[in-house]
C-alpha positions as CSV (number, residue, x, y, z in Angstrom):
1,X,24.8,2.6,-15.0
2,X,23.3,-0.6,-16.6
3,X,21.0,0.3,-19.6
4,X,18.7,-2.3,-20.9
5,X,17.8,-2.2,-24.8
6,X,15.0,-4.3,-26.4
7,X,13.7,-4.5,-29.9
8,X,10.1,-5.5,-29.5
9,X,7.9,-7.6,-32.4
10,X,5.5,-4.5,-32.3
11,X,6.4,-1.9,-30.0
12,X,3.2,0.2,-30.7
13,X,0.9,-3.1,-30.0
14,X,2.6,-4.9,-27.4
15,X,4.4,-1.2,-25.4
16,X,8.0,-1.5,-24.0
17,X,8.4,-5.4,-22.4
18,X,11.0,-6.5,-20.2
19,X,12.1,-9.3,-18.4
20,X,12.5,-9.0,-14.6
21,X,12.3,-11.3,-11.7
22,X,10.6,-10.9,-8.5
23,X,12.5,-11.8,-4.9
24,X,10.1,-11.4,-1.7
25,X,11.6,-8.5,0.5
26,X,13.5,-5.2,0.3
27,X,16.9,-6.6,-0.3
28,X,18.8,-8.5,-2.7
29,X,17.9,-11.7,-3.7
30,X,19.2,-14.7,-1.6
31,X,19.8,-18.0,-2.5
32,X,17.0,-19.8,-0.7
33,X,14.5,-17.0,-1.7
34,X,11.8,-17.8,-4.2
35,X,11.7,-16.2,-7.0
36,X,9.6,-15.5,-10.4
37,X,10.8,-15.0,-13.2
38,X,8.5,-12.5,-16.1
39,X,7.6,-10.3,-18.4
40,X,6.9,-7.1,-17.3
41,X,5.3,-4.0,-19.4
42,X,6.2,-0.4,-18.6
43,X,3.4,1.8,-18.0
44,X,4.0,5.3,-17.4
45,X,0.5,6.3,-16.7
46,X,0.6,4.3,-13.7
47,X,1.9,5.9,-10.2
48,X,2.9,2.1,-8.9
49,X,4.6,-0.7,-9.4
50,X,1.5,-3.3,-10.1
51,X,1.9,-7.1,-9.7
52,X,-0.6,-9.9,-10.8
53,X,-3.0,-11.3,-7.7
54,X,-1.3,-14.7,-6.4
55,X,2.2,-13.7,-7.0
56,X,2.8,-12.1,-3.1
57,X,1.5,-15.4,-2.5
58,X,3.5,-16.9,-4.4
59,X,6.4,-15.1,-3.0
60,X,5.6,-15.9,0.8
61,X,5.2,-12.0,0.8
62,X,2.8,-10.6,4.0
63,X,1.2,-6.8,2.8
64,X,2.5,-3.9,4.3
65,X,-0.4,-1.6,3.3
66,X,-3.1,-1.0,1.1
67,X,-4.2,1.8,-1.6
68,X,-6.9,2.4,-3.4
69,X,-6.9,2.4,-7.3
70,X,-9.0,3.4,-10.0
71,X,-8.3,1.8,-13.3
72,X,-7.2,3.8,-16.5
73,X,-11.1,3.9,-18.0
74,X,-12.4,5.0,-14.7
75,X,-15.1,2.5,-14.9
76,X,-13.9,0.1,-12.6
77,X,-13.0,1.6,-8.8
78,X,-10.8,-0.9,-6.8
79,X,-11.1,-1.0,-2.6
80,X,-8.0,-2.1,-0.6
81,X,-5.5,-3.4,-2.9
82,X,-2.7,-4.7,-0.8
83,X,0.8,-3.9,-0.9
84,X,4.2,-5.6,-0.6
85,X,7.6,-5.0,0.0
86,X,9.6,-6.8,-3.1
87,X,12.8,-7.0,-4.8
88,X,12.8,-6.2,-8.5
89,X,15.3,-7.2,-10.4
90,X,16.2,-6.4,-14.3
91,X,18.7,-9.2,-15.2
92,X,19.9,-8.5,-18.8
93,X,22.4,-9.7,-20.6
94,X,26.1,-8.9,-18.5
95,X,24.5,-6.8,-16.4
96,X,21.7,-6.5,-13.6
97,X,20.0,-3.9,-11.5
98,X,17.8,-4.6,-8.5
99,X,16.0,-2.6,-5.5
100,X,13.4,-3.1,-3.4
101,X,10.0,-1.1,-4.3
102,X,6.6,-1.5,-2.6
103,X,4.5,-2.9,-5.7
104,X,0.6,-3.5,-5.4
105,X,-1.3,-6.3,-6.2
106,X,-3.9,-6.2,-8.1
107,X,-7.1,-8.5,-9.1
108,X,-7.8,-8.0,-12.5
109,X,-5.2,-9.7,-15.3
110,X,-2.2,-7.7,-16.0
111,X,-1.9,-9.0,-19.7
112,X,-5.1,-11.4,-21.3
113,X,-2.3,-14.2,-22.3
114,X,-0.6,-14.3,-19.2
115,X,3.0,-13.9,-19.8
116,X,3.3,-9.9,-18.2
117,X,2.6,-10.1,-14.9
118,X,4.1,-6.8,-13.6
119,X,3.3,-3.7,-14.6
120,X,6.6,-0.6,-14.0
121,X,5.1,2.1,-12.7
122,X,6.6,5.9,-12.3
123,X,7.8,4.8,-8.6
124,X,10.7,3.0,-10.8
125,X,10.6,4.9,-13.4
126,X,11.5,7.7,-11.6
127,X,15.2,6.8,-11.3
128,X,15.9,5.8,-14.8
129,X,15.8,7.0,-18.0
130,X,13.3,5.4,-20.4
131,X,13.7,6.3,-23.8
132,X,11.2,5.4,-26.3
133,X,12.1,5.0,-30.5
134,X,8.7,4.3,-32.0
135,X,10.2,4.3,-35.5
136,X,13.3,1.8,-35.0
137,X,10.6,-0.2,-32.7
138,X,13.2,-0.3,-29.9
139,X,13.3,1.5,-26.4
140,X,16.1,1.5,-23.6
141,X,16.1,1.6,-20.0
142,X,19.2,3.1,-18.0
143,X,19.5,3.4,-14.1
């Protein structure tokens, strides 16, 4: 079971960040797939996987769906966010974990400076464990 550790600058600021990279489709990455490579935040008040708008794009991915969200403040109510079928990938140090997810795009900014552009959602969260050490500013993630 890989496990993932990071010390963050400011864990209570910034929340638990992770590098990932995104692979169009349900399956594995292949060598002529495009990829992007990221920062991603985890979020366990979101149901979903989120992605930034212009990565499926990006991606060459076509949506399978759509859903409709509601952001955290409940001020702003979102119609028709698409979905895609992705690869998510969490390549640290020796090890690597990746499975496909359905992940939704959405239009606002993920992050204000642009570097996280993913968002982990309880749909992934749900088969790992996420453990989170405010005091030693560190957290882990195990599948």
């Amino acid at each position: 079971m890989p496990s993932f550790v990071s010390k963050v600058t400011d864990l209570e600021t910034l929340g638990p960040l992770i590098g990932v990279t995104l692979w169009p489709g349900p399956d594995a990455r292949s060598e002529l797939s495009p990829c992007i490579d990221t920062i991603a935040q985890i979020d366990t008040s979101s149901p979903y996987t989120l992605i930034q708008e212009g990565l499926a794009t990006a991606l060459g991915l076509e949506p399978v769906q759509t859903v409709k969200l509601l952001t955290v403040t409940g001020m702003v109510r979102v119609r028709g966010c698409y979905v895609y079928r992705l690869t998510l990938e969490f390549p640290q140090h020796d090890a690597s974990y990746a499975f496909g997810i359905f992940a939704v795009e959405v239009p606002w900014m993920v992050d204000e400076d642009n570097r996280v552009k993913c968002r982990i959602g309880r749909d992934v969260l749900q088969f790992g464990r996420l453990l989170y050490n405010g005091k030693d500013n560190i957290f882990s993630l195990s599948f």
